[in-house]
MARTOR-184148 format. One record per atom (N, C-alpha, C): residue number from 1; chain; x negated, y, z. Coordinates in nm, 3 decimals, always signed. Example, Ala and Ser with C-alpha at 12.3 -4.5 7.8 and 13.67 -1.06 7.14 Angstrom:
BEGIN
[rec 1,"A",[-1.319,-0.569,+0.780]]
[rec 1,"A",[-1.230,-0.450,+0.780]]
[rec 1,"A",[-1.320,-0.330,+0.780]]
[rec 2,"A",[-1.285,-0.225,+0.708]]
[rec 2,"A",[-1.367,-0.106,+0.714]]
[rec 2,"A",[-1.290,+0.003,+0.787]]
//
This chain:
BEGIN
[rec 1,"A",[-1.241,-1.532,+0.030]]
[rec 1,"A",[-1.209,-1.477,-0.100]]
[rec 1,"A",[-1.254,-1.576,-0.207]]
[rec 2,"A",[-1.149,-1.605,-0.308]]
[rec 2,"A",[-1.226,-1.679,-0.422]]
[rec 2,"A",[-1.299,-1.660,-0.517]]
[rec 3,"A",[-1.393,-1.722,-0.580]]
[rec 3,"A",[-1.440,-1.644,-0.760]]
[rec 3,"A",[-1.393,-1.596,-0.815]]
[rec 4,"A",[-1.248,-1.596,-0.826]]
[rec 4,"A",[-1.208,-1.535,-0.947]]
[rec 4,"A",[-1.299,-1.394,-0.990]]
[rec 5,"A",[-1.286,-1.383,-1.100]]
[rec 5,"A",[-1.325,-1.272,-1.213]]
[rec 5,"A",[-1.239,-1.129,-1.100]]
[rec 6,"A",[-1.316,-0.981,-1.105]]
[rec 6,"A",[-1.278,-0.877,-1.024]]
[rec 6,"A",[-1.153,-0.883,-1.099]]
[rec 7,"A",[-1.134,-0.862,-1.254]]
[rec 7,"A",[-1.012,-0.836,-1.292]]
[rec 7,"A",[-0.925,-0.916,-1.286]]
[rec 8,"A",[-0.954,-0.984,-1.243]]
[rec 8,"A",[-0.802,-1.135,-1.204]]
[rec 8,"A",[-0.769,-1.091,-1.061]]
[rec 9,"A",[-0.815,-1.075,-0.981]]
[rec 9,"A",[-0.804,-1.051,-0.900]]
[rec 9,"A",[-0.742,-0.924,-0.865]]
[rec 10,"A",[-0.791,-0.790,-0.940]]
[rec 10,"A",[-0.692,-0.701,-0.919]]
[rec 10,"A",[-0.595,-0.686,-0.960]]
[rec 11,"A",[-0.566,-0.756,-1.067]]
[rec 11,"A",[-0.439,-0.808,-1.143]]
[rec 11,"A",[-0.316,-0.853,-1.048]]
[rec 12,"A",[-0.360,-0.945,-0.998]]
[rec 12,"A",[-0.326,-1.069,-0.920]]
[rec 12,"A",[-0.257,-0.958,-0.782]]
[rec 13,"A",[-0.357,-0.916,-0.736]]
[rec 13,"A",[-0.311,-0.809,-0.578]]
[rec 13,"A",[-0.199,-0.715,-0.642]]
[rec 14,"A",[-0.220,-0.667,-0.734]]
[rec 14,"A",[-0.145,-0.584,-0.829]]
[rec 14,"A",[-0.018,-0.634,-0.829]]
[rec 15,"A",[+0.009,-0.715,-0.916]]
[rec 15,"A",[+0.132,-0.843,-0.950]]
[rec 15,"A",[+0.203,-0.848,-0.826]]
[rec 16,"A",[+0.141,-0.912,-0.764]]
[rec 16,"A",[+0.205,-0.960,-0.575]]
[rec 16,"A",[+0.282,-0.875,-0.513]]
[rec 17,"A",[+0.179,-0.766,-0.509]]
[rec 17,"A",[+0.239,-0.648,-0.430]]
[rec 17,"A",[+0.371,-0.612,-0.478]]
[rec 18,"A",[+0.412,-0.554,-0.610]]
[rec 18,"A",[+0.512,-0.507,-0.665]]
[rec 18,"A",[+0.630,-0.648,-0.657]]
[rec 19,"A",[+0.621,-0.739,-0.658]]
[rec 19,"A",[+0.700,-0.848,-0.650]]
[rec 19,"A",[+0.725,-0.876,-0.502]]
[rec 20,"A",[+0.605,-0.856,-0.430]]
[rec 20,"A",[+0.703,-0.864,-0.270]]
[rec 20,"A",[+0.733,-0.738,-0.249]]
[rec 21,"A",[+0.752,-0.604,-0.339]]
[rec 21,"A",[+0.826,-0.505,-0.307]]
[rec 21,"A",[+0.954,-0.511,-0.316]]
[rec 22,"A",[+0.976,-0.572,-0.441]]
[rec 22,"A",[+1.115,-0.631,-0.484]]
[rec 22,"A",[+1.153,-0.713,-0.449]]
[rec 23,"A",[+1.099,-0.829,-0.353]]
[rec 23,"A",[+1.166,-0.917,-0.298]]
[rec 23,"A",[+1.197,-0.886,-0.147]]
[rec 24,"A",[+1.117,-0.800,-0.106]]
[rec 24,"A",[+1.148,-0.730,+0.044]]
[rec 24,"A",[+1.228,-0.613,+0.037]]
[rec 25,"A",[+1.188,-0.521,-0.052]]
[rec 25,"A",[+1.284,-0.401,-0.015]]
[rec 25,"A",[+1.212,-0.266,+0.052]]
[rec 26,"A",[+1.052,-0.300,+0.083]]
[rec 26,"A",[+0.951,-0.268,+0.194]]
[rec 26,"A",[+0.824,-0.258,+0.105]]
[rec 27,"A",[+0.779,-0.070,+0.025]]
[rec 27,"A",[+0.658,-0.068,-0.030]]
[rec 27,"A",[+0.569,-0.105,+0.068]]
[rec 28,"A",[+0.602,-0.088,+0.164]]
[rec 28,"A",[+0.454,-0.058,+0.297]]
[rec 28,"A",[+0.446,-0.223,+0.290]]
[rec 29,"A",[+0.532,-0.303,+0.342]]
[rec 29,"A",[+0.536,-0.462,+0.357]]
[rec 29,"A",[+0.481,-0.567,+0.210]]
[rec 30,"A",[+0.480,-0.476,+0.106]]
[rec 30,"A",[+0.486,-0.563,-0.006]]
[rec 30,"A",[+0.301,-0.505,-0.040]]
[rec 31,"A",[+0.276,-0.402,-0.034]]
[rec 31,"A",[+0.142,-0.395,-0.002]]
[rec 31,"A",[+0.074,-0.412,+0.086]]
[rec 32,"A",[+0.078,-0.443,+0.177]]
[rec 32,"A",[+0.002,-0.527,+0.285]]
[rec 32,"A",[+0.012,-0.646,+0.259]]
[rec 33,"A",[+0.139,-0.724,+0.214]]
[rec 33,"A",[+0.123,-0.859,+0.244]]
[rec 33,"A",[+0.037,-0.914,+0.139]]
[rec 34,"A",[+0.042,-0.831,+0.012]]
[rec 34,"A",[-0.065,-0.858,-0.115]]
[rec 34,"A",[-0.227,-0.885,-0.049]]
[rec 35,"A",[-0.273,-0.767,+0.002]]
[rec 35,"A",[-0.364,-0.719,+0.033]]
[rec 35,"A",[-0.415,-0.816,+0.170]]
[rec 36,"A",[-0.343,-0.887,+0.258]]
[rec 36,"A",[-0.368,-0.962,+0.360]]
[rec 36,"A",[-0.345,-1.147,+0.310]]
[rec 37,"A",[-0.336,-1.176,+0.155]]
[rec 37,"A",[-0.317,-1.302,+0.121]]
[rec 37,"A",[-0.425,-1.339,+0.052]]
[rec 38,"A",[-0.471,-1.211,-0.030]]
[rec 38,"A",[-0.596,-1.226,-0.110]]
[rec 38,"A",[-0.725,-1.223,-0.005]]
[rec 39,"A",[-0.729,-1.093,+0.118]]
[rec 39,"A",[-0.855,-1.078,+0.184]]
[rec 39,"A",[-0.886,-1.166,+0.341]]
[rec 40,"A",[-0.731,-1.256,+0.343]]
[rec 40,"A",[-0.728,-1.298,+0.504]]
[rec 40,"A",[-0.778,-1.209,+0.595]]
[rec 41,"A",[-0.668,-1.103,+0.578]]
[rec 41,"A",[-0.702,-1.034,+0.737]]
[rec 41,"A",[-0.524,-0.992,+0.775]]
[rec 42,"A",[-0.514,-0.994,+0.879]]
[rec 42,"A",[-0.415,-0.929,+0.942]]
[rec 42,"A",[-0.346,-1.081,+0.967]]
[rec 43,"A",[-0.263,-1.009,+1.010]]
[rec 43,"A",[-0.144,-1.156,+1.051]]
[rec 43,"A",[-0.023,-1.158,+1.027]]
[rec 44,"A",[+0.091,-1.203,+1.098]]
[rec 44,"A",[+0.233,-1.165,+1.076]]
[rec 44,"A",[+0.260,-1.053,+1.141]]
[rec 45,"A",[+0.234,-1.037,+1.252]]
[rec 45,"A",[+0.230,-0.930,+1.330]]
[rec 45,"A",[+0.189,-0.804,+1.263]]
[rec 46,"A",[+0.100,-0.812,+1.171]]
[rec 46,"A",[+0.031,-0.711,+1.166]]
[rec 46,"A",[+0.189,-0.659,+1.021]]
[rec 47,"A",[+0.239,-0.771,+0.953]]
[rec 47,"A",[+0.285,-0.744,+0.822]]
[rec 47,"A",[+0.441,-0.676,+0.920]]
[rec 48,"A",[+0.487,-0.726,+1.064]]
[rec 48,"A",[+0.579,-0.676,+1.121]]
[rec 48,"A",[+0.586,-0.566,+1.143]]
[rec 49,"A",[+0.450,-0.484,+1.152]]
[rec 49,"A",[+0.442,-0.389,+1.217]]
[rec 49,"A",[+0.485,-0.266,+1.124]]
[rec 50,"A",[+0.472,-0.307,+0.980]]
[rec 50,"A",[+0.488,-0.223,+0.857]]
[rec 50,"A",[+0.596,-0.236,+0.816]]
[rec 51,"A",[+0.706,-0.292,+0.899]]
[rec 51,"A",[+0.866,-0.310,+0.883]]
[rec 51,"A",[+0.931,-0.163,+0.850]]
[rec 52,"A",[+0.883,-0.066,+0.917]]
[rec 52,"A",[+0.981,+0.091,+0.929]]
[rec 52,"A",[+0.890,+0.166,+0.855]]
[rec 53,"A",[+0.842,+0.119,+0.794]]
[rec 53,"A",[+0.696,+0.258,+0.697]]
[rec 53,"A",[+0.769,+0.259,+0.611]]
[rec 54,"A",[+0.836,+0.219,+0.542]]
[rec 54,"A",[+0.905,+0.334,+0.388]]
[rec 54,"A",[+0.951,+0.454,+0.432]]
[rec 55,"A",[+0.849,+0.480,+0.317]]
[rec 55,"A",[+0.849,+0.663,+0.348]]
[rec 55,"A",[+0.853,+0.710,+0.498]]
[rec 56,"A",[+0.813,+0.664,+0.577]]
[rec 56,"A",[+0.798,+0.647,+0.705]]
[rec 56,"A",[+0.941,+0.683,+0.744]]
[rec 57,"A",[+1.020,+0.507,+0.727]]
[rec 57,"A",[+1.169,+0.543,+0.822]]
[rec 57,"A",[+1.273,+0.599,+0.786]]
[rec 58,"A",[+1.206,+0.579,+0.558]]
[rec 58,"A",[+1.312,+0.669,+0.507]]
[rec 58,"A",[+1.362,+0.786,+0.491]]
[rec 59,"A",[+1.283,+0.874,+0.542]]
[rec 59,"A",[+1.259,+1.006,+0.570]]
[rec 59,"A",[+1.221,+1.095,+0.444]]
[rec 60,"A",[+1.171,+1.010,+0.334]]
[rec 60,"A",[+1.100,+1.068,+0.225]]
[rec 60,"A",[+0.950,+1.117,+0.294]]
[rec 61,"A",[+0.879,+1.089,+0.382]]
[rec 61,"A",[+0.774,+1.141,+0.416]]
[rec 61,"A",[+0.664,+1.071,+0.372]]
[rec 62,"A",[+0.515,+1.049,+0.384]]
[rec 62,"A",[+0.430,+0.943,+0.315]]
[rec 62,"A",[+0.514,+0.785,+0.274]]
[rec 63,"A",[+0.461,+0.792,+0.137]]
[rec 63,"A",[+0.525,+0.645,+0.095]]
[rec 63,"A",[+0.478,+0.552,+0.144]]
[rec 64,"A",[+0.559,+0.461,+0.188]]
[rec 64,"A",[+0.478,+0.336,+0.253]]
[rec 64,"A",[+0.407,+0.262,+0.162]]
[rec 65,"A",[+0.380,+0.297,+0.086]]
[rec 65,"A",[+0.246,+0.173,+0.026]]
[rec 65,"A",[+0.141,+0.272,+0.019]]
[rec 66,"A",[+0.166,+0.366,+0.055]]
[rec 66,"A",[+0.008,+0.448,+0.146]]
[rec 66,"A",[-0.010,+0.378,+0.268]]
[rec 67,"A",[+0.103,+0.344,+0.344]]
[rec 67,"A",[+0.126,+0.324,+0.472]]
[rec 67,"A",[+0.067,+0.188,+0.497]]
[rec 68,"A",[+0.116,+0.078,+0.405]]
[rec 68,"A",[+0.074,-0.020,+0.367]]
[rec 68,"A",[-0.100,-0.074,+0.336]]
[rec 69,"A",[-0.156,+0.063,+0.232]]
[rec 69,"A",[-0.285,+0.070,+0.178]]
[rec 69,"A",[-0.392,+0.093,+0.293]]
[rec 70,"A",[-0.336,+0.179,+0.396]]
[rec 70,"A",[-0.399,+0.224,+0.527]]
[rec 70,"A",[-0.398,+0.132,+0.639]]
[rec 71,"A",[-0.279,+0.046,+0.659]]
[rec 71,"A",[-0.326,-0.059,+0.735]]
[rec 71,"A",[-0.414,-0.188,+0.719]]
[rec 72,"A",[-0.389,-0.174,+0.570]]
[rec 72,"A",[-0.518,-0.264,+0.546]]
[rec 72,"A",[-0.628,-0.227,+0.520]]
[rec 73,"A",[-0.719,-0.088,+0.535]]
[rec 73,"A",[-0.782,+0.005,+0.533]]
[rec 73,"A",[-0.863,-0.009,+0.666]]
[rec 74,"A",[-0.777,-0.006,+0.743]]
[rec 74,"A",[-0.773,-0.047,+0.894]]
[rec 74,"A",[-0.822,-0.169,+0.958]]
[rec 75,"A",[-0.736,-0.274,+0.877]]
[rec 75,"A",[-0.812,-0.428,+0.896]]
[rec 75,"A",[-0.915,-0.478,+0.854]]
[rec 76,"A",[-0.983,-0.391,+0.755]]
[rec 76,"A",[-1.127,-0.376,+0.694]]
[rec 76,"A",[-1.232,-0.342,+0.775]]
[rec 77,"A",[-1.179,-0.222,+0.810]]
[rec 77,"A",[-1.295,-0.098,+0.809]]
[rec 77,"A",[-1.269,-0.060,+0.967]]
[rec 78,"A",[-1.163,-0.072,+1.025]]
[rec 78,"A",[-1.121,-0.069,+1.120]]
[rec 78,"A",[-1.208,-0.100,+1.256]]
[rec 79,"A",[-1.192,+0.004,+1.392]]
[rec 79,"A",[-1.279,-0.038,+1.507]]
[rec 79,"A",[-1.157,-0.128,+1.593]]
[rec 80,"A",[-1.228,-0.220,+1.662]]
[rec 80,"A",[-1.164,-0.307,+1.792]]
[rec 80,"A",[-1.191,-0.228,+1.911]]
[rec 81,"A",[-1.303,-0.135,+1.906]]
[rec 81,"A",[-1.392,-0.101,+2.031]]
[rec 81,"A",[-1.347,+0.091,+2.007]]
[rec 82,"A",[-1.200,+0.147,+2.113]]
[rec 82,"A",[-1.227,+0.292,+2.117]]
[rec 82,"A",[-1.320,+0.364,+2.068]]
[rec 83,"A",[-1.450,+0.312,+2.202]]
[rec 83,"A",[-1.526,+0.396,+2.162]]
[rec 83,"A",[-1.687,+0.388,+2.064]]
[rec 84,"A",[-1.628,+0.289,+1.963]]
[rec 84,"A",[-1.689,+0.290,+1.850]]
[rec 84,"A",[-1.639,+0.404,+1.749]]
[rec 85,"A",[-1.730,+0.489,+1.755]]
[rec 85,"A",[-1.718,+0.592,+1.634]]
[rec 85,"A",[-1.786,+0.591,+1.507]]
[rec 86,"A",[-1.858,+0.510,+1.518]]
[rec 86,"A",[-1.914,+0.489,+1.366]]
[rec 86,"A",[-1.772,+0.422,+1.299]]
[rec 87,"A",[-1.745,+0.345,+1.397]]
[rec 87,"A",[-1.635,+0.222,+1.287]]
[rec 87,"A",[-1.532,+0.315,+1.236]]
[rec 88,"A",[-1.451,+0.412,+1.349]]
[rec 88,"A",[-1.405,+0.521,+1.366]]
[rec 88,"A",[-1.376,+0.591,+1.208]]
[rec 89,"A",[-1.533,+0.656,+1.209]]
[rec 89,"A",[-1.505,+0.773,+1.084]]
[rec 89,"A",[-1.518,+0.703,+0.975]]
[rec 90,"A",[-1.556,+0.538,+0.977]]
[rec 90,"A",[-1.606,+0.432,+0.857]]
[rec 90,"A",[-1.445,+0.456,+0.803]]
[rec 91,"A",[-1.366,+0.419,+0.889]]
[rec 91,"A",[-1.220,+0.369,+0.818]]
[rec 91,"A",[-1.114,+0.513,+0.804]]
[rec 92,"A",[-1.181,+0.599,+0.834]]
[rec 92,"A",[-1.093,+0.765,+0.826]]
[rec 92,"A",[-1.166,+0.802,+0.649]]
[rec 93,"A",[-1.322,+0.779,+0.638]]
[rec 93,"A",[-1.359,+0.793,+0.532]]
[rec 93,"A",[-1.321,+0.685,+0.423]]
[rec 94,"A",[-1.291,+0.607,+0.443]]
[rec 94,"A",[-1.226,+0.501,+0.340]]
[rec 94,"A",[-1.080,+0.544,+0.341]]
[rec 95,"A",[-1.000,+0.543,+0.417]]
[rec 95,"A",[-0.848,+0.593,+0.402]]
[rec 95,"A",[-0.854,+0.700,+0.328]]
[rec 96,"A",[-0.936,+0.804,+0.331]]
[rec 96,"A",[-0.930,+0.962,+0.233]]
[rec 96,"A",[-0.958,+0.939,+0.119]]
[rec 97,"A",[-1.026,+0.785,+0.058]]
[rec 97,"A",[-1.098,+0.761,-0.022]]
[rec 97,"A",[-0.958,+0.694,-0.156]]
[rec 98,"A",[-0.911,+0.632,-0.032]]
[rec 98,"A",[-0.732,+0.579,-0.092]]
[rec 98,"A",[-0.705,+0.684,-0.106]]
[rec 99,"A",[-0.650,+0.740,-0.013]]
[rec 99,"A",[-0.533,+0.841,-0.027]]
[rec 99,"A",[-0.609,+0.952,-0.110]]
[rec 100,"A",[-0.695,+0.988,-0.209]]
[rec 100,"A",[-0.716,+1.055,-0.290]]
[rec 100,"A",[-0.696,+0.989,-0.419]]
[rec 101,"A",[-0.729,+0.847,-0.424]]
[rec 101,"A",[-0.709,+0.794,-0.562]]
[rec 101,"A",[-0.610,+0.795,-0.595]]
[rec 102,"A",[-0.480,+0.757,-0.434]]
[rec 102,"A",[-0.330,+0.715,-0.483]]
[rec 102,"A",[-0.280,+0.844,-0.530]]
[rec 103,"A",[-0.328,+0.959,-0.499]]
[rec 103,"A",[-0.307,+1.092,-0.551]]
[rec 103,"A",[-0.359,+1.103,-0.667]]
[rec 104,"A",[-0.417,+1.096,-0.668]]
[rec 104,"A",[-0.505,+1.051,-0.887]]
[rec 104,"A",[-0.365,+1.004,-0.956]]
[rec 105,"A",[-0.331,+0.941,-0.882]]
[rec 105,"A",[-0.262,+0.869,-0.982]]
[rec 105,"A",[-0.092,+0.891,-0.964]]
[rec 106,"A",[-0.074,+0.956,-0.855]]
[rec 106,"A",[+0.085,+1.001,-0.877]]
[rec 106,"A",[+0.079,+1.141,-0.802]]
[rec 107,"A",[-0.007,+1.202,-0.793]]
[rec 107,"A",[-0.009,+1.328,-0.772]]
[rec 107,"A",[+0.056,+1.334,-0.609]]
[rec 108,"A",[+0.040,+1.271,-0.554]]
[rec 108,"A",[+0.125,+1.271,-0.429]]
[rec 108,"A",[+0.089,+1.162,-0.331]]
[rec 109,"A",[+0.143,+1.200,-0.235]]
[rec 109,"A",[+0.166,+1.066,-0.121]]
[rec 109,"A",[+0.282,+1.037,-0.070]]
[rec 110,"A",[+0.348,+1.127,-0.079]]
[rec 110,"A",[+0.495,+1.186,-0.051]]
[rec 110,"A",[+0.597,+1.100,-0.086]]
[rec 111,"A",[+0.686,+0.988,-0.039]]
[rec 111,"A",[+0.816,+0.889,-0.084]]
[rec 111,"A",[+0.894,+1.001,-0.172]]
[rec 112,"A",[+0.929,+1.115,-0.092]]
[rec 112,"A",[+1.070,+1.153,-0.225]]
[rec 112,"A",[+1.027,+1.205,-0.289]]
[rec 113,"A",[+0.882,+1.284,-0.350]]
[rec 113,"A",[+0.837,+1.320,-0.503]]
[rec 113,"A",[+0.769,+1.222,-0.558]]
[rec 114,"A",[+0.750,+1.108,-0.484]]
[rec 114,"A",[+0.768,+1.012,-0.603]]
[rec 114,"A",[+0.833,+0.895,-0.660]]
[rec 115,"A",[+1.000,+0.933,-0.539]]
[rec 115,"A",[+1.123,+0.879,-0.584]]
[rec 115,"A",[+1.191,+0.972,-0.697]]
[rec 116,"A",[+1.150,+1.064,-0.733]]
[rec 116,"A",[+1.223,+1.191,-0.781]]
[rec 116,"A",[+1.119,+1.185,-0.929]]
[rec 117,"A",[+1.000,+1.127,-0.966]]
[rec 117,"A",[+0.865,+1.106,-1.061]]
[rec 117,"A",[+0.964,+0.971,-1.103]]
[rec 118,"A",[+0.998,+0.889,-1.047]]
[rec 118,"A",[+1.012,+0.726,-1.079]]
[rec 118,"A",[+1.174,+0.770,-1.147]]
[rec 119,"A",[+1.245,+0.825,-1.058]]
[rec 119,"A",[+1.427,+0.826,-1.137]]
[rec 119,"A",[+1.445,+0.929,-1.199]]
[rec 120,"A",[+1.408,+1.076,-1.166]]
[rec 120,"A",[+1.425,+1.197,-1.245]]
[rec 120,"A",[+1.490,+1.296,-1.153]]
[rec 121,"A",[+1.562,+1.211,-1.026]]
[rec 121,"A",[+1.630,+1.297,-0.924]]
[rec 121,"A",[+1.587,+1.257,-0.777]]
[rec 122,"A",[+1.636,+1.372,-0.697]]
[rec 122,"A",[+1.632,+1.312,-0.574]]
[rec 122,"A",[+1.697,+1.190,-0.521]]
[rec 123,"A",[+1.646,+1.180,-0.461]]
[rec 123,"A",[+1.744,+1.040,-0.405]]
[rec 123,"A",[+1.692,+1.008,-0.216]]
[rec 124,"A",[+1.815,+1.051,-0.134]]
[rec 124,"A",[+1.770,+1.020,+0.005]]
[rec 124,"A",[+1.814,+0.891,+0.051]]
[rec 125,"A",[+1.644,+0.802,+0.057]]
[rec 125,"A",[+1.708,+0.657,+0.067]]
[rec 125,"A",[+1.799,+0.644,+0.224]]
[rec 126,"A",[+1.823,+0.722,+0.272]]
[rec 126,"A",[+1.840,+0.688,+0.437]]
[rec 126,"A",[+2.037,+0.724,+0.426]]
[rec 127,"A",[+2.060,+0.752,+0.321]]
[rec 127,"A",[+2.185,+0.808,+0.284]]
[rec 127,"A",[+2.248,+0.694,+0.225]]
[rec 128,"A",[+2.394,+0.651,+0.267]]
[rec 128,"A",[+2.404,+0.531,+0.230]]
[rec 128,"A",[+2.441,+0.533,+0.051]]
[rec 129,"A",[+2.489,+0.661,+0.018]]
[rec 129,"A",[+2.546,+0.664,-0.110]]
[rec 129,"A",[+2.466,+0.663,-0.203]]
[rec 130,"A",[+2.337,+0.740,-0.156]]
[rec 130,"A",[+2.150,+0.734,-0.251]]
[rec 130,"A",[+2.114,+0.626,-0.221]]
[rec 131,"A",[+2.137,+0.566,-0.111]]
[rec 131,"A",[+2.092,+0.419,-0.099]]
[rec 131,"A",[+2.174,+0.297,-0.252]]
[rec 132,"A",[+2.311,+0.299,-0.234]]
[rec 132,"A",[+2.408,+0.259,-0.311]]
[rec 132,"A",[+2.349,+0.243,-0.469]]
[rec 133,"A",[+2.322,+0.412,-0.491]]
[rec 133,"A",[+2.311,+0.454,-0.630]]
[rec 133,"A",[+2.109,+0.413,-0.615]]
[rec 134,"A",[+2.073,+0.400,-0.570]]
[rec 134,"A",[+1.903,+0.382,-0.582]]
[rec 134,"A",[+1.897,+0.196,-0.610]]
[rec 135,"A",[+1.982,+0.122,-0.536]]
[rec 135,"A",[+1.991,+0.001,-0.572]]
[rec 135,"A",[+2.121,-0.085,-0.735]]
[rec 136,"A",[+2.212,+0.050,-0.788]]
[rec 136,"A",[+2.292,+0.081,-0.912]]
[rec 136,"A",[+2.135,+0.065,-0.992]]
[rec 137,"A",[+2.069,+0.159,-0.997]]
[rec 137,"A",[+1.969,+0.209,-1.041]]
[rec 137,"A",[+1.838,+0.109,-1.074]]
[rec 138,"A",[+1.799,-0.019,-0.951]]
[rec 138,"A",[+1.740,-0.167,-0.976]]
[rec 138,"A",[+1.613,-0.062,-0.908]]
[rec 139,"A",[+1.606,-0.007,-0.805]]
[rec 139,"A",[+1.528,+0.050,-0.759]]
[rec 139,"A",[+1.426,+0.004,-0.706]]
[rec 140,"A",[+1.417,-0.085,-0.609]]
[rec 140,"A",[+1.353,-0.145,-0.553]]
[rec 140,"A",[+1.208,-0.252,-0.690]]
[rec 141,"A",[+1.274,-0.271,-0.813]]
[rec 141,"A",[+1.184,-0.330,-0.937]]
[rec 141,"A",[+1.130,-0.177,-0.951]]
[rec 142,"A",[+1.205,-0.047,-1.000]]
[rec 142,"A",[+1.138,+0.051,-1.066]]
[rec 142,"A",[+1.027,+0.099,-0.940]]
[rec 143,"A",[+1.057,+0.064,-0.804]]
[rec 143,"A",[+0.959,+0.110,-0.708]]
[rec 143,"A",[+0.810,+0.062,-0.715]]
[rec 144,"A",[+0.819,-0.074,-0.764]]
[rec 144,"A",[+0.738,-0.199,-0.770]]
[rec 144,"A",[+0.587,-0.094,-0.791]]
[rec 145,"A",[+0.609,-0.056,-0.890]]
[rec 145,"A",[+0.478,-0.012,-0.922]]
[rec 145,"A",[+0.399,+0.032,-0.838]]
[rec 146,"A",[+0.484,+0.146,-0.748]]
[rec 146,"A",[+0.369,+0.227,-0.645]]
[rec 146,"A",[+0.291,+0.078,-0.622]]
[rec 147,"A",[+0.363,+0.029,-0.488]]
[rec 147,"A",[+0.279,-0.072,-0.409]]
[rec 147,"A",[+0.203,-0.137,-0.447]]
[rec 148,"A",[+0.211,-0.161,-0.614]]
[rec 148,"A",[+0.121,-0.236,-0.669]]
[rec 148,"A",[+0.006,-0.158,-0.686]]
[rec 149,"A",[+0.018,-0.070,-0.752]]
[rec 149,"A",[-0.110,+0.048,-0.772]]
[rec 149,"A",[-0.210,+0.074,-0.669]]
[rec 150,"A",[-0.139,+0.036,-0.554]]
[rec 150,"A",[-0.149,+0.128,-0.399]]
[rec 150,"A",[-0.224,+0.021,-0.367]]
[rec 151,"A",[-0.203,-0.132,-0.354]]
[rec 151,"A",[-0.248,-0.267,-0.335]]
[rec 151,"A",[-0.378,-0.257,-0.415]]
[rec 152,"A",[-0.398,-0.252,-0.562]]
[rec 152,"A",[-0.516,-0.266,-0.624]]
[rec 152,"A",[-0.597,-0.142,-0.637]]
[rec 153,"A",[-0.570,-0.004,-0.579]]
[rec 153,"A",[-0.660,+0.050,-0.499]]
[rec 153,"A",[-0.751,-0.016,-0.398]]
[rec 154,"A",[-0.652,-0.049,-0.295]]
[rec 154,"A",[-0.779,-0.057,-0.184]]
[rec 154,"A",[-0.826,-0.212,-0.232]]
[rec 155,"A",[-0.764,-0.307,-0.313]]
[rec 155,"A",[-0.826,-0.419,-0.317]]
[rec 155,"A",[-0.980,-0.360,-0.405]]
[rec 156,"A",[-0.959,-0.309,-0.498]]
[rec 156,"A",[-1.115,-0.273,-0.536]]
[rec 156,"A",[-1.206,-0.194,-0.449]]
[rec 157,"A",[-1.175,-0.128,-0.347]]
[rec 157,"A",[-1.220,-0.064,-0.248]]
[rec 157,"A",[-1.328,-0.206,-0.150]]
[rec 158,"A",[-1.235,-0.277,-0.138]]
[rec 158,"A",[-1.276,-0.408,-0.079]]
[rec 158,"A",[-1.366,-0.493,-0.156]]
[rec 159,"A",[-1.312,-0.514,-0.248]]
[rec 159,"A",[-1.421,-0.630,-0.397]]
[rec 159,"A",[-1.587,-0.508,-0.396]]
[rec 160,"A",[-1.559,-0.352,-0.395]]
[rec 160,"A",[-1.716,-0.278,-0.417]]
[rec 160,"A",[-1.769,-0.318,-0.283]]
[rec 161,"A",[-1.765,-0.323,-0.177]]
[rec 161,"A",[-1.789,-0.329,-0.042]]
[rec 161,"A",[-1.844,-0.464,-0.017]]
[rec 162,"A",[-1.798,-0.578,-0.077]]
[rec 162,"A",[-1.812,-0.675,-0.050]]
[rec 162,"A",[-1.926,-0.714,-0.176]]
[rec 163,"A",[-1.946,-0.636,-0.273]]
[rec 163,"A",[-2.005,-0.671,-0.405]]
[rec 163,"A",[-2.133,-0.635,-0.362]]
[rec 164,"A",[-2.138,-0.506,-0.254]]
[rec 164,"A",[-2.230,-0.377,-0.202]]
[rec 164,"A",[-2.296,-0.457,-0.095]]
[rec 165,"A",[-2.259,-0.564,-0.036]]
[rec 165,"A",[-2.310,-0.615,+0.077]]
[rec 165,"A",[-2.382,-0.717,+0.037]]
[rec 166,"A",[-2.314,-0.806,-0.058]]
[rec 166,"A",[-2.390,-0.878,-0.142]]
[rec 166,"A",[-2.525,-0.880,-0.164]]
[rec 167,"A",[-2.536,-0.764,-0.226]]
[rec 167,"A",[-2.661,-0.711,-0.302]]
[rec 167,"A",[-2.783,-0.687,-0.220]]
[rec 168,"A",[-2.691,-0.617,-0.077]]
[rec 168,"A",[-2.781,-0.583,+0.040]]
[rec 168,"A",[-2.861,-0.720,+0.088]]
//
């Protein structure tokens, strides 16, 4: 990780994320890949694996830059070892810790209420004609935000942790 200043930095994870949302097409992919350039963790593999997480599969079900926020949640906090349970409830209690803020802040976790918060209507991305009219619409820029938000969540999650260890 570099010096930069915390707020450049969450800026920066911020920025990224929403721009490889829009350049991928993939909240879950565009927040991870933010989040795995700034903290070096994960790999390609790991950014492959977050290929089908919008809204898990398009479904409107958790938005993938929860999906996104949690796998790098994971690459943090995350156990290698089953039956490590400390590491276990370390990274279940940090994921609740996201997924309450990202709710702070859009009331949800949910892809289609907060495709429906972002345009004003429903919209089923898995439908080719909501697909059609969601990209009419420059959707994928108006999406930008979640992932970004979602990205500089857990990046400050990471900067206290690392600030916290510091000190220790």
């Amino acid at each position: 990780m570099s010096a930069e200043p915390r707020e450049q930095i969450l800026d920066d994870v911020e920025r990224k994320a929403a721009e490889y949302e829009i350049e991928s097409g993939c909240c879950a992919q565009g927040c991870l890949r933010a989040l795995q350039e700034q903290f070096e963790i994960g790999n390609v593999e790991t950014y492959k694996a977050a290929t089908a997480m919008p809204g898990i599969a398009l479904r409107g079900e958790t938005c993938g830059a929860v999906v996104g926020g949690l796998m790098a949640v994971g690459l943090v906090w995350g156990r290698e070892d089953p039956k490590d349970m400390d590491s276990f409830f370390r990274a279940i209690s940090k994921g609740r810790k996201f997924c309450e803020a990202f709710e702070k802040e859009f009331s949800t976790v949910m892809c289609r209420a907060i495709v429906k918060q972002r345009f004003g209507k429903e919209l089923n991305l898995a439908d080719p004609e909501d697909a059609k009219e969601f990209e009419r619409m420059d959707g994928f820029r108006v999406c930008s935000y979640v992932p970004g938000k979602a990205a500089r969540i857990v990046a400050g999650m990471i900067l206290d942790a690392r600030e916290k260890e510091q000190r220790s």
